[in-house]
Short mmCIF file of the C-alpha atoms (twelve columns), coordinates in Angstrom:
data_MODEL
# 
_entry.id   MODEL 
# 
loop_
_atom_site.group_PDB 
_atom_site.id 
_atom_site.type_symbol 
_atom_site.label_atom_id 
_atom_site.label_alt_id 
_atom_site.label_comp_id 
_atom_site.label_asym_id 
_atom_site.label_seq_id 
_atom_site.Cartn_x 
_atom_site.Cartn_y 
_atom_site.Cartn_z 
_atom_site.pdbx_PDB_model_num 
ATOM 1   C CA . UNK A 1   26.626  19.148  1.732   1 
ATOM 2   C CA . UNK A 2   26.976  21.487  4.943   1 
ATOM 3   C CA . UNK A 3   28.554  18.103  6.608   1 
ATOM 4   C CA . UNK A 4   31.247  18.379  3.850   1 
ATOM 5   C CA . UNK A 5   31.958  21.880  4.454   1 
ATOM 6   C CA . UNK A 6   32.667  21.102  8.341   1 
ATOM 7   C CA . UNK A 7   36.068  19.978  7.162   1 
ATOM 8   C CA . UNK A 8   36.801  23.842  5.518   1 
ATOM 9   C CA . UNK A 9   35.117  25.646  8.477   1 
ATOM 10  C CA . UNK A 10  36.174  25.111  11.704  1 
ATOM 11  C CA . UNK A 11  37.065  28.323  13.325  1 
ATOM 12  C CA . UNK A 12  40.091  30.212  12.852  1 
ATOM 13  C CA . UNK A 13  41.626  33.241  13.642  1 
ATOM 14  C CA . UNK A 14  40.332  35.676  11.093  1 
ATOM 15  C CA . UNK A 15  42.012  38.259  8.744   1 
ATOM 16  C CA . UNK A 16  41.743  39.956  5.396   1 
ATOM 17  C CA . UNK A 17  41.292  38.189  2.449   1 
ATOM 18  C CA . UNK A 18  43.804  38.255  -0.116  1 
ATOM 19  C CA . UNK A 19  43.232  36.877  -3.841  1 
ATOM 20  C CA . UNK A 20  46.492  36.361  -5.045  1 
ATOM 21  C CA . UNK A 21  46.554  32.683  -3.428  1 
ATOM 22  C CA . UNK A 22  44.887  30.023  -1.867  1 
ATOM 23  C CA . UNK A 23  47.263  29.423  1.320   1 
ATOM 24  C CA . UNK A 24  46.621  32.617  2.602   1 
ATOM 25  C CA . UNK A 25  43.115  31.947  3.413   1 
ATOM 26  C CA . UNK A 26  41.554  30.956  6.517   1 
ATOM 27  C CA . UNK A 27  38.983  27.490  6.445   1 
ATOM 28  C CA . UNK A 28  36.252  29.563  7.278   1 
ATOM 29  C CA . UNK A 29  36.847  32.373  4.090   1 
ATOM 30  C CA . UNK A 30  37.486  29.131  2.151   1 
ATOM 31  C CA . UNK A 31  34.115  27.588  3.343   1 
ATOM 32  C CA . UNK A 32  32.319  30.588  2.387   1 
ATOM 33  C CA . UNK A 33  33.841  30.752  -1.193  1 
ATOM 34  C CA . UNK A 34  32.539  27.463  -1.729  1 
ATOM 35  C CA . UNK A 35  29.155  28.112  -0.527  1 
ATOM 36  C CA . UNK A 36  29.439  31.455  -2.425  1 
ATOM 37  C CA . UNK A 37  30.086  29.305  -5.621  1 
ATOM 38  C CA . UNK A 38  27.607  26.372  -5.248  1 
ATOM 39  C CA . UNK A 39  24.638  29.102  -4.673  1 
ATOM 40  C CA . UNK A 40  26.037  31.022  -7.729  1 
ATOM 41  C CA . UNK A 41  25.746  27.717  -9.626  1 
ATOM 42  C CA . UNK A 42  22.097  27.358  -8.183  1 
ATOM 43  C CA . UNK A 43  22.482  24.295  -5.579  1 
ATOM 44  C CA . UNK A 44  20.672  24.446  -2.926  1 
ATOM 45  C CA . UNK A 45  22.705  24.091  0.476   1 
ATOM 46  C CA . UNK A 46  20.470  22.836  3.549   1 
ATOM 47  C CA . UNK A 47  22.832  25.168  5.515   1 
ATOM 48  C CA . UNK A 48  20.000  24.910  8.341   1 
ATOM 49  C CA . UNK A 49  21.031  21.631  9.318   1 
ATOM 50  C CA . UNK A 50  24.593  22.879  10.590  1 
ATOM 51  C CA . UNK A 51  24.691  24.559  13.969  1 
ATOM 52  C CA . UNK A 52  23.380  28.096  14.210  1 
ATOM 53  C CA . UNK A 53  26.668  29.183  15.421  1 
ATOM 54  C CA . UNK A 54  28.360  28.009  12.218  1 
ATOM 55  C CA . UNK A 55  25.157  29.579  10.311  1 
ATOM 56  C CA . UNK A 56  26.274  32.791  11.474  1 
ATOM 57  C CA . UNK A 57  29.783  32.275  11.519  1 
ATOM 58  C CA . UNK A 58  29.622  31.873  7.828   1 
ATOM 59  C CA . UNK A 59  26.937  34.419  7.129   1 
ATOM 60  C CA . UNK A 60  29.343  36.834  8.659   1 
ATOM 61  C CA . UNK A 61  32.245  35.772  6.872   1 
ATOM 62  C CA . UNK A 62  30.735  36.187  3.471   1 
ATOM 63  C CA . UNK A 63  29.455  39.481  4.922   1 
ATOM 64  C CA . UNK A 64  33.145  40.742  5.068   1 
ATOM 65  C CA . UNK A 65  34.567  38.822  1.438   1 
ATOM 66  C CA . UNK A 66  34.501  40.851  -1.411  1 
ATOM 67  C CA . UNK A 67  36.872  39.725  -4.594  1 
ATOM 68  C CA . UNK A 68  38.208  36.758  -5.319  1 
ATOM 69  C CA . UNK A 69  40.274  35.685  -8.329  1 
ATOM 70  C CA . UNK A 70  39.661  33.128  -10.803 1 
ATOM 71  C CA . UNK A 71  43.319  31.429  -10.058 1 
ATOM 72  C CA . UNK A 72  42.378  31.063  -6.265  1 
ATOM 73  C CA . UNK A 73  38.867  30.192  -6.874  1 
ATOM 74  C CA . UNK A 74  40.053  27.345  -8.741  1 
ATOM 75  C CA . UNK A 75  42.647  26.156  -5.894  1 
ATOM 76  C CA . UNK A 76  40.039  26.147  -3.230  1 
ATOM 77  C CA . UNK A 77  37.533  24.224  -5.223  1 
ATOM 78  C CA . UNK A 78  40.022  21.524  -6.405  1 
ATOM 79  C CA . UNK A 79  41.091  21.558  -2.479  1 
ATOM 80  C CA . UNK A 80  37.243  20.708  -1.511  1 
ATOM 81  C CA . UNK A 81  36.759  18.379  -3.935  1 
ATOM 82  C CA . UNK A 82  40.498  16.529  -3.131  1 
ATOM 83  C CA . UNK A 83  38.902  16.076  0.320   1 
ATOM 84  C CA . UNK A 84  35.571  15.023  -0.430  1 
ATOM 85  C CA . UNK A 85  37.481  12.351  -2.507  1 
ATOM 86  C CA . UNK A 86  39.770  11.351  0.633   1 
ATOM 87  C CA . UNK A 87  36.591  10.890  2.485   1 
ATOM 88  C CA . UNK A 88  35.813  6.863   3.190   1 
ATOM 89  C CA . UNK A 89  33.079  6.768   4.766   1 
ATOM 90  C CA . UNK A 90  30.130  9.143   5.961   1 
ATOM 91  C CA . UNK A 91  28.170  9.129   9.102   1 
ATOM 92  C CA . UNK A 92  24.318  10.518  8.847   1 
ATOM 93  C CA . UNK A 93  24.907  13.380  11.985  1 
ATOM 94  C CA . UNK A 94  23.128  13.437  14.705  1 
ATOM 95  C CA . UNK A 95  20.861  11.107  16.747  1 
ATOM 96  C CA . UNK A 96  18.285  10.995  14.188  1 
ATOM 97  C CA . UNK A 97  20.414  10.190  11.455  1 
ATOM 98  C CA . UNK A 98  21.865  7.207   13.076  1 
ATOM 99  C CA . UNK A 99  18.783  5.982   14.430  1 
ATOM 100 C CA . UNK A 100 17.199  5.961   11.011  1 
ATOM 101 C CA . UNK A 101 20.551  3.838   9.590   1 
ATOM 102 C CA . UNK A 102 19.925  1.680   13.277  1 
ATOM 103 C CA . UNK A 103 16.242  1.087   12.485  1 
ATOM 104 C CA . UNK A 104 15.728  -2.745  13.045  1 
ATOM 105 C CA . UNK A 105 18.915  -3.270  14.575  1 
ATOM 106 C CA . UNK A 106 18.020  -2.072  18.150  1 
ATOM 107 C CA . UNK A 107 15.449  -2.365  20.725  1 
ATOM 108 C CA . UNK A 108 12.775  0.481   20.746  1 
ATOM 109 C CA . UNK A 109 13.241  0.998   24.616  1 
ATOM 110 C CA . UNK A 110 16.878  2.126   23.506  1 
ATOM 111 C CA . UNK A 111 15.628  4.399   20.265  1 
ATOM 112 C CA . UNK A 112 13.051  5.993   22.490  1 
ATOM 113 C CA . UNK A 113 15.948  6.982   25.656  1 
ATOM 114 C CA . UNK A 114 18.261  8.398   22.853  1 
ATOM 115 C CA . UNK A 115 15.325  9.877   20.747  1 
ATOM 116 C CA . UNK A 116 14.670  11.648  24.428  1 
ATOM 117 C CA . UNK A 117 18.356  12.490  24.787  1 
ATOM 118 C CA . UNK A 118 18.287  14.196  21.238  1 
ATOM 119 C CA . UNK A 119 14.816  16.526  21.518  1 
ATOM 120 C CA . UNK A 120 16.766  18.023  24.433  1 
ATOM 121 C CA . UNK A 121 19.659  19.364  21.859  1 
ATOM 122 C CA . UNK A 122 18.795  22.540  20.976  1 
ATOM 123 C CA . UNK A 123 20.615  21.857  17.830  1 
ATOM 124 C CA . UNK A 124 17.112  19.698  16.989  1 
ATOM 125 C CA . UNK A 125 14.326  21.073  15.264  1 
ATOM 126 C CA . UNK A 126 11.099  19.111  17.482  1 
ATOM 127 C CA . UNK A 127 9.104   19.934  14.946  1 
ATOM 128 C CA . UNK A 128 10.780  17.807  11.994  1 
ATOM 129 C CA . UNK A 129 9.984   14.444  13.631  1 
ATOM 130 C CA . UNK A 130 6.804   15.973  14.763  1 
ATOM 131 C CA . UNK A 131 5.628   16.097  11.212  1 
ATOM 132 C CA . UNK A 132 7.298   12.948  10.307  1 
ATOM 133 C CA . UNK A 133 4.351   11.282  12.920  1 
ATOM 134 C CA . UNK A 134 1.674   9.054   11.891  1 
ATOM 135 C CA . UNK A 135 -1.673  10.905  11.999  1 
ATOM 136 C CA . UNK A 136 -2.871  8.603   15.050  1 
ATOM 137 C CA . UNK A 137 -0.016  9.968   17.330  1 
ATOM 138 C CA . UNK A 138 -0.643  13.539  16.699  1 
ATOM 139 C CA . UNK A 139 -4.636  14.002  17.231  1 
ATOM 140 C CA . UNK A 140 -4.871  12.921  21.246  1 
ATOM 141 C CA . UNK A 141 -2.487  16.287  20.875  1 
ATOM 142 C CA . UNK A 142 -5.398  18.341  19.205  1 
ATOM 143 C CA . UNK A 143 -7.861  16.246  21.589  1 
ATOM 144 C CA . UNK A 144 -5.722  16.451  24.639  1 
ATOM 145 C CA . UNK A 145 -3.733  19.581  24.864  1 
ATOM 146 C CA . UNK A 146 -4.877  23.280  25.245  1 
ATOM 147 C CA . UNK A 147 -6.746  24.213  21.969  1 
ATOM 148 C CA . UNK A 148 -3.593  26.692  21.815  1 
ATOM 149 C CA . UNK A 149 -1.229  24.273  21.669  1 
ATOM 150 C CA . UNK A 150 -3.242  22.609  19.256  1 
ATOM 151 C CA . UNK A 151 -3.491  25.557  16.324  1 
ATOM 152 C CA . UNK A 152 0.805   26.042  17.101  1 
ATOM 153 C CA . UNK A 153 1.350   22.104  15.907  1 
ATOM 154 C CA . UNK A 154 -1.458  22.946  13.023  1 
ATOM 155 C CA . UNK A 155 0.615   25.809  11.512  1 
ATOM 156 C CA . UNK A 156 3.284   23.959  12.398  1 
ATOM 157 C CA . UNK A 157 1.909   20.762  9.733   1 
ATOM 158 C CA . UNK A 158 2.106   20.546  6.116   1 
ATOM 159 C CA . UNK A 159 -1.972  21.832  4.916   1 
ATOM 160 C CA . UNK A 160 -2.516  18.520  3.783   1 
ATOM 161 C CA . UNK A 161 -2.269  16.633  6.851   1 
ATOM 162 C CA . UNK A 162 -3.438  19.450  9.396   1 
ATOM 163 C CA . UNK A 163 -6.581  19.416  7.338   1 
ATOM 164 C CA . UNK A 164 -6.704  15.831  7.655   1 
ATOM 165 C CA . UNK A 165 -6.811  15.981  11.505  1 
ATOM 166 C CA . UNK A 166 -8.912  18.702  11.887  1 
ATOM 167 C CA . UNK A 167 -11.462 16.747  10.037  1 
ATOM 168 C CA . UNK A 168 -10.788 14.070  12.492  1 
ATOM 169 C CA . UNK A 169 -11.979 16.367  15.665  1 
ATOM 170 C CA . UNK A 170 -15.594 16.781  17.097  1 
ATOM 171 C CA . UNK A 171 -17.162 19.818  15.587  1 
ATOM 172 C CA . UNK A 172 -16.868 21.777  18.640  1 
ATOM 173 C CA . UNK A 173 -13.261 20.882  19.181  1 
ATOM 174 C CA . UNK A 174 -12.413 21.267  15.566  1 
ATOM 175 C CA . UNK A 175 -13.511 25.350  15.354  1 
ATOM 176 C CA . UNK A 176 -12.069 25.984  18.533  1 
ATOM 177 C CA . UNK A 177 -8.679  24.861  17.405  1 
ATOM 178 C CA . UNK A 178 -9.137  26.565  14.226  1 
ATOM 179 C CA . UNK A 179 -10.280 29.987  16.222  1 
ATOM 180 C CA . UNK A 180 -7.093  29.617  18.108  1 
ATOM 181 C CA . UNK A 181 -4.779  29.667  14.679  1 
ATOM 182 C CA . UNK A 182 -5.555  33.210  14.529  1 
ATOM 183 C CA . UNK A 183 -3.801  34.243  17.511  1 
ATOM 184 C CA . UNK A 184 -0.453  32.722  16.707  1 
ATOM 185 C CA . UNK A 185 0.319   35.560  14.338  1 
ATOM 186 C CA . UNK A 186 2.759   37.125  16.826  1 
ATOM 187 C CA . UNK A 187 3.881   34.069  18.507  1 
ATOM 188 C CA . UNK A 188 7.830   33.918  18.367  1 
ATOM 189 C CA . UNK A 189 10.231  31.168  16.999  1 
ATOM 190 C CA . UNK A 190 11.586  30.016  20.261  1 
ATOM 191 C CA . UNK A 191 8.278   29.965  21.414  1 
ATOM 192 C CA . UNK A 192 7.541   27.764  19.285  1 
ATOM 193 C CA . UNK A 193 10.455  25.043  19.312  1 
ATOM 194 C CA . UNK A 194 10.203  25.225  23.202  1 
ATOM 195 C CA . UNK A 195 6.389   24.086  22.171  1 
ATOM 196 C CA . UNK A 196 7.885   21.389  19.795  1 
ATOM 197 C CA . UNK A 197 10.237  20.289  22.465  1 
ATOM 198 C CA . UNK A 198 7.681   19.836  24.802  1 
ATOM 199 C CA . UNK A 199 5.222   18.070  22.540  1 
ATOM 200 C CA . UNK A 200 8.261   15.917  21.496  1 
ATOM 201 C CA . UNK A 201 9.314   14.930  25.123  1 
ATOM 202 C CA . UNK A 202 5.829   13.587  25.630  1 
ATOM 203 C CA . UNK A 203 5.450   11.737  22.523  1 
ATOM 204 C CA . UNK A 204 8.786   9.880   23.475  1 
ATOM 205 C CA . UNK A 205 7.885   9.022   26.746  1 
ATOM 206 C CA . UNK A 206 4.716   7.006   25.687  1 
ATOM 207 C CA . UNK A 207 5.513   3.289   26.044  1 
ATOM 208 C CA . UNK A 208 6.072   1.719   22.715  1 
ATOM 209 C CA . UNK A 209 3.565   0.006   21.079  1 
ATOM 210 C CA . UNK A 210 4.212   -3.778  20.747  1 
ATOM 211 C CA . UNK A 211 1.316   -3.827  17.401  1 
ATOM 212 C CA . UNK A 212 1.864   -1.394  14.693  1 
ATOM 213 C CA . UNK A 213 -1.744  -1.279  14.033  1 
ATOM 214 C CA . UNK A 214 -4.658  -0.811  16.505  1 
ATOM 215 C CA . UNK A 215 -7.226  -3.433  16.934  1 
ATOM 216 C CA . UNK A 216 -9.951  -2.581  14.913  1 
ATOM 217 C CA . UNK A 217 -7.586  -2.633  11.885  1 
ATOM 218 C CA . UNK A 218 -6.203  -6.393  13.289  1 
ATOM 219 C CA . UNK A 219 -9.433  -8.210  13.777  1 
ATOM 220 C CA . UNK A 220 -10.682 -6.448  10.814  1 
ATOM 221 C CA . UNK A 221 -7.283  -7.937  8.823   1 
ATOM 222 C CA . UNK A 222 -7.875  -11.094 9.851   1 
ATOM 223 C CA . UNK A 223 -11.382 -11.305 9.174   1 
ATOM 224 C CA . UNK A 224 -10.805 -10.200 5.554   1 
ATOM 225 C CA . UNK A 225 -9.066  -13.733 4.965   1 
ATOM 226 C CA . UNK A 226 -11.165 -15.498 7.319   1 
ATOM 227 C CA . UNK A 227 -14.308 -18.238 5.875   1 
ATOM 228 C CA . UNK A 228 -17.157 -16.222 5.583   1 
ATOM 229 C CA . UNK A 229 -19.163 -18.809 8.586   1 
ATOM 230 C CA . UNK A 230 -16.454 -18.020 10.851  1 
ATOM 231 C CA . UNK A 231 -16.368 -14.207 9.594   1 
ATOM 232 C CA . UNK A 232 -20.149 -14.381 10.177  1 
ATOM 233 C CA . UNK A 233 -20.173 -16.229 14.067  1 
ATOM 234 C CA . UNK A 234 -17.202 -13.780 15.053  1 
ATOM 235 C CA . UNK A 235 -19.263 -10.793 13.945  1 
ATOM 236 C CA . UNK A 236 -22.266 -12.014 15.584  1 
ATOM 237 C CA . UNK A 237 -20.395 -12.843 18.672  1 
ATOM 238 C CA . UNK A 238 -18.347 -9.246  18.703  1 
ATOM 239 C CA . UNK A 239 -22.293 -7.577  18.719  1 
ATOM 240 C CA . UNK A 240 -22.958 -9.116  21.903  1 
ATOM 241 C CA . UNK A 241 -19.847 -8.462  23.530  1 
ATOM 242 C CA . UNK A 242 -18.758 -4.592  22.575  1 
ATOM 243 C CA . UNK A 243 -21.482 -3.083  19.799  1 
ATOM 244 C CA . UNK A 244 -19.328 -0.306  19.220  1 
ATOM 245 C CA . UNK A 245 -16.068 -2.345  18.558  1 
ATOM 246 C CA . UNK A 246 -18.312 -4.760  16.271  1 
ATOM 247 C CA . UNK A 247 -19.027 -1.889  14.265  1 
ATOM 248 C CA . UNK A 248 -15.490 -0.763  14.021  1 
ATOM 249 C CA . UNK A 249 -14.466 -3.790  12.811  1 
ATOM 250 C CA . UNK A 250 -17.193 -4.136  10.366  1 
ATOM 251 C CA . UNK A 251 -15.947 -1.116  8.731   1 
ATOM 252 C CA . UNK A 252 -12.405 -2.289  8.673   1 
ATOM 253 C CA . UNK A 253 -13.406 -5.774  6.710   1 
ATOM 254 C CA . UNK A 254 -12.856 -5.808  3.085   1 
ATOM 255 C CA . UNK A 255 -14.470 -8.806  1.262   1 
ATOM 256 C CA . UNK A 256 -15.473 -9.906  -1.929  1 
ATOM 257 C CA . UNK A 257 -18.730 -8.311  -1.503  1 
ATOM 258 C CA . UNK A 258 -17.141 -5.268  -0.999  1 
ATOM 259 C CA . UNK A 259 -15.959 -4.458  -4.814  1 
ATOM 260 C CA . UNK A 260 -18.462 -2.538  -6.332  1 
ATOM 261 C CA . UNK A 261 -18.914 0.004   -3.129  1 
ATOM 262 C CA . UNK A 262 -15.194 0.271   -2.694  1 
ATOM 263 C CA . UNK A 263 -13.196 0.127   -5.922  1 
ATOM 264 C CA . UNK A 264 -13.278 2.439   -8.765  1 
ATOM 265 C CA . UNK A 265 -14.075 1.460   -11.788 1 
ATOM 266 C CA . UNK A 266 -10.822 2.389   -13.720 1 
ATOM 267 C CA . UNK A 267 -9.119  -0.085  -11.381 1 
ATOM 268 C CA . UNK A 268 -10.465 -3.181  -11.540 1 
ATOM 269 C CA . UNK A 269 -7.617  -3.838  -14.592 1 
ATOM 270 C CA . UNK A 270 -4.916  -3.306  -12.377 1 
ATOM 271 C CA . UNK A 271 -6.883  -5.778  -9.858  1 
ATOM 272 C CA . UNK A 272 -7.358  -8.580  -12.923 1 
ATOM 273 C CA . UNK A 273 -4.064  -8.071  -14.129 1 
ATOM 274 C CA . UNK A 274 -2.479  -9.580  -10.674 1 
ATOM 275 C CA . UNK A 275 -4.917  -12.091 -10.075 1 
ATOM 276 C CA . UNK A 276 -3.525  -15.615 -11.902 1 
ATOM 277 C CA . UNK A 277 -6.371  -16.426 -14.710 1 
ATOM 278 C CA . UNK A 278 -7.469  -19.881 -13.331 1 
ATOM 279 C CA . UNK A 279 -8.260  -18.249 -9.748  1 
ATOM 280 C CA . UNK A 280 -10.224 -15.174 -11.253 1 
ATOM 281 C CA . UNK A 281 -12.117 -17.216 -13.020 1 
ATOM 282 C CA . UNK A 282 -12.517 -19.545 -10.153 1 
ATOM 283 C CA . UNK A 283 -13.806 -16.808 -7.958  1 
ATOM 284 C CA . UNK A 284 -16.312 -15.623 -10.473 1 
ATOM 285 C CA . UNK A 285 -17.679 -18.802 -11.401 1 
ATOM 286 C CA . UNK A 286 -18.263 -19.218 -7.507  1 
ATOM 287 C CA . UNK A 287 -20.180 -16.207 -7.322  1 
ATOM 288 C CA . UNK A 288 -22.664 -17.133 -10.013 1 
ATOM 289 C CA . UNK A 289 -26.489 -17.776 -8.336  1 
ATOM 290 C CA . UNK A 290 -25.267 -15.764 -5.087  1 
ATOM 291 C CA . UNK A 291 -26.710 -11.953 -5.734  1 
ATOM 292 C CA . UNK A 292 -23.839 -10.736 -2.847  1 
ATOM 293 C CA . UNK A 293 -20.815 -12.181 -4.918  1 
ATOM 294 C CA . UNK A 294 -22.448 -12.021 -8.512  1 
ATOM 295 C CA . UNK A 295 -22.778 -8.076  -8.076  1 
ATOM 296 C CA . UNK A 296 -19.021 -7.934  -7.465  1 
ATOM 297 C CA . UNK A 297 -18.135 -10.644 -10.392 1 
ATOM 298 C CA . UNK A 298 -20.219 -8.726  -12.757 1 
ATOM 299 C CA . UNK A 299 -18.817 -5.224  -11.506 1 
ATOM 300 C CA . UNK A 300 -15.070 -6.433  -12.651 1 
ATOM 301 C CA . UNK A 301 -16.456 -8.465  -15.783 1 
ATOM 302 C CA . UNK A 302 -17.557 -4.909  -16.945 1 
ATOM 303 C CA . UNK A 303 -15.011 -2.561  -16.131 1 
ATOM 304 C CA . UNK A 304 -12.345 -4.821  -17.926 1 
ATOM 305 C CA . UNK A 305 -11.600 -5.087  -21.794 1 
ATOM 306 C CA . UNK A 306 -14.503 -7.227  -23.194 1 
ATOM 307 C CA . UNK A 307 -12.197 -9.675  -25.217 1 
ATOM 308 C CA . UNK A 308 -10.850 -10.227 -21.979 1 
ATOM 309 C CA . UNK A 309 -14.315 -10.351 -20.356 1 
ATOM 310 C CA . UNK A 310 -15.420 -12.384 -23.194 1 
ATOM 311 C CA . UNK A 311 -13.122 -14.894 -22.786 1 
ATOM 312 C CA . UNK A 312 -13.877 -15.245 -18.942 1 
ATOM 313 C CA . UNK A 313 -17.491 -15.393 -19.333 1 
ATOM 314 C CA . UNK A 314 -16.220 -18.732 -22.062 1 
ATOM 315 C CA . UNK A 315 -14.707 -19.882 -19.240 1 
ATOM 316 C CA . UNK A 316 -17.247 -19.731 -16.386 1 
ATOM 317 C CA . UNK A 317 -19.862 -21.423 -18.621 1 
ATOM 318 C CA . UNK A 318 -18.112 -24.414 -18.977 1 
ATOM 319 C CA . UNK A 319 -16.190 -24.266 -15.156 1 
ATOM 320 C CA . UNK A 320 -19.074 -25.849 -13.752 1 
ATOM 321 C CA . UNK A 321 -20.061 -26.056 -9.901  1 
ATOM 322 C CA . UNK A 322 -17.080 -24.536 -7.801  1 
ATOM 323 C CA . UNK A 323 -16.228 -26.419 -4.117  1 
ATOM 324 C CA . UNK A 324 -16.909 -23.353 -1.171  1 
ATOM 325 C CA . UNK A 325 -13.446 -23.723 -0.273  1 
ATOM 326 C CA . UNK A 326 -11.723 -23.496 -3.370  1 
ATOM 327 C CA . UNK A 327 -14.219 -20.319 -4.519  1 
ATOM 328 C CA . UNK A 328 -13.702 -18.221 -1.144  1 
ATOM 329 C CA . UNK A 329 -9.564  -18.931 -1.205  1 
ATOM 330 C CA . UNK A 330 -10.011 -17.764 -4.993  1 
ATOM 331 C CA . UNK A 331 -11.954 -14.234 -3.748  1 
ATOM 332 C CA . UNK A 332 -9.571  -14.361 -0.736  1 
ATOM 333 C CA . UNK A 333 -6.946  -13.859 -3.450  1 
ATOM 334 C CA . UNK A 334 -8.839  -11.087 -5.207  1 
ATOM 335 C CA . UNK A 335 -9.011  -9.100  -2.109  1 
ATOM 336 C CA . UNK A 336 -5.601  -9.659  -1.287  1 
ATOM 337 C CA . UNK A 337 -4.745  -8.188  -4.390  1 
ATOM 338 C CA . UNK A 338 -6.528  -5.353  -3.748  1 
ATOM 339 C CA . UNK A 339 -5.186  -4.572  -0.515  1 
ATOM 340 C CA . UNK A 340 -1.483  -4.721  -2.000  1 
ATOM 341 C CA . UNK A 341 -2.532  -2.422  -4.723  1 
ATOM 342 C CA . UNK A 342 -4.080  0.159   -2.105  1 
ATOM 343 C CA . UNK A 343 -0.713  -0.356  0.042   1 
ATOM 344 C CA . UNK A 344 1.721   0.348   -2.932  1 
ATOM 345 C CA . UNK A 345 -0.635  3.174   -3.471  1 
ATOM 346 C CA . UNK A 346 -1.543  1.663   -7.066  1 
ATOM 347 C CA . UNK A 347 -5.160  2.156   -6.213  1 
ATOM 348 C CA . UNK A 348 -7.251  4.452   -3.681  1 
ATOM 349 C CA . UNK A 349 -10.351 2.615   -2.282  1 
ATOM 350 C CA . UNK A 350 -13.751 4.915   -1.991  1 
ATOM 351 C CA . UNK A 351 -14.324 5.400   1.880   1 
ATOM 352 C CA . UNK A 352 -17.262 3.608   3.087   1 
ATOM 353 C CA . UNK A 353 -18.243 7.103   4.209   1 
ATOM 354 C CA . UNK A 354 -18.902 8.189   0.371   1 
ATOM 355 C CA . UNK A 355 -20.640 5.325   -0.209  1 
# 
């Protein structure tokens, strides 16, 4: 909405406002009627996205209005809305905007220069796109940067995800930040963007990443889908190399195995429900005899209806011996399910840390 009103309130020269007709006011008296009228209606105008000087150009116009009749109200909204209708096509404003509509479209060397080009505007807030960060970008900032610094982009986060991150620092690290919040009570609002700006300018000039994920989380991906031997000799291999990285990626693999420790109860429906019949029961006839897998076949067998259960139970008596391969692509297929559920957000899996 404030985009529309640019139209009605580019400057003009200013004088007194007269009610008997819409001609004889200005764009800027006509913008604020219309704001005036769409807040008396209850809409609510993100008037903070438009420059400050038109913030205050139209917070001092309405400042000066006082009547205005119903016959002219009615010309200047039928004027707006005349040119809203005229308009053929819309433009998102501003660097961000457009590099949101350009996403895909152009190189990421390119998005970062203009995304550097745009945190110098004042007209940008740093600290929108700051927030709109994935978690992993943001804590070498609480790791890194002066533990002041830190609490500003803490108070600066929605309490959800600055609590996240704080849990994410070393103890030490974590109450020193958290000390450090307390002094920010008098820090001022330029202050603060010129802190946002700064923080912003350094996020930008990081080379892009050519993986969206990190390592742990690739191996560990690939591993999930890979034959339990090879799964098994990587793993073993990964121990001798880097410990530490083989333990990492051990807590990134999700297998078949994995079921009863990581999914709740109440969703091992959903899981059934996109798993074809003829693999499920595949996968849990291929688990029978092997304590590892027949923990996890037995944990979804009871947490489902029991006609259903029933009827898969019928099924796996008379299945027979399942071939290796055809069992683990059946569980492969169970866990992929489960990882599509978890990335829709259909399910939450328990952290291995509340196991």
């Amino acid at each position: 909405m404030p985009q529309d009103l640019v139209p009605l309130s580019r400057t003009a020269p200013d004088r007194s406002v007269a009610s008997s007709s819409c001609r004889v006011l200005t764009a800027r008296q006509k913008a604020a009627v219309i704001v005036r009228y769409l807040l008396t209606q209850g809409t609510t105008l993100p008037l903070a996205s438009l420059p400050e000087h038109m913030q205050a150009a139209l917070a001092e116009q309405m400042g000066k209005m006082r009547l205005i009749d119903r016959a002219t109200l009615d010309e200047v909204v039928a004027e707006f809305l005349a040119e809203l209708d005229s308009v053929g096509l819309a433009f998102p404003g501003g660097i961000e905007g457009a590099l949101s509509m350009m996403d895909g479209h152009i190189s990421q060397s390119a998005a970062s220069r203009l995304r550097r080009m745009a945190s110098a505007s004042s007209r940008i807030d740093p600290w929108e796109r700051i927030t709109a960060l994935p978690s992993d970008r943001l804590l070498p900032i609480l790791i890194d940067e002066a533990v002041e610094i830190g609490a500003v982009m803490l108070s600066k986060l929605p309490v959800p995800r600055a609590a996240e991150l704080l849990g994410k620092l070393p103890g030490e690290r974590a109450r020193r930040v958290a000390h450090a919040v307390s002094m920010t009570g008098n820090v001022d609002p330029e202050t603060v963007r010129r802190i946002g700006v700064a923080l912003l300018s350094e996020l930008d000039n990081q080379p892009p990443r050519a993986f969206d994920r990190g390592p742990v989380e690739r191996v560990g991906a690939i591993l999930n889908v890979a034959a339990s031997a090879t799964r098994d000799g990587v793993l073993k291999g990964l121990d001798a190399e880097d410990a530490d990285f083989a333990a990492e990626v051990r807590k990134a693999i999700f297998t078949f195995a994995h079921i009863p420790a990581r999914l709740h109860p109440r969703d091992a429906p959903k899981v059934t429900r996109m798993v074809e019949q003829s693999q499920l029961v595949t996968a849990l006839a291929a688990a029978q005899g092997r304590p590892e897998l027949e923990e996890a076949a037995e944990f979804l067998l009871a947490n489902i209806s029991q006609r259903l259960a029933q009827g898969l139970r019928e099924e796996i008596a008379t299945r027979g011996k399942v071939k290796e391969k055809d069992g683990e692509a059946a569980m492969t297929a169970i866990v992929a399910a489960i990882r599509a559920l978890e990335t829709a957000g259909d399910i939450t899996l328990i952290r291995e840390e509340e196991d």
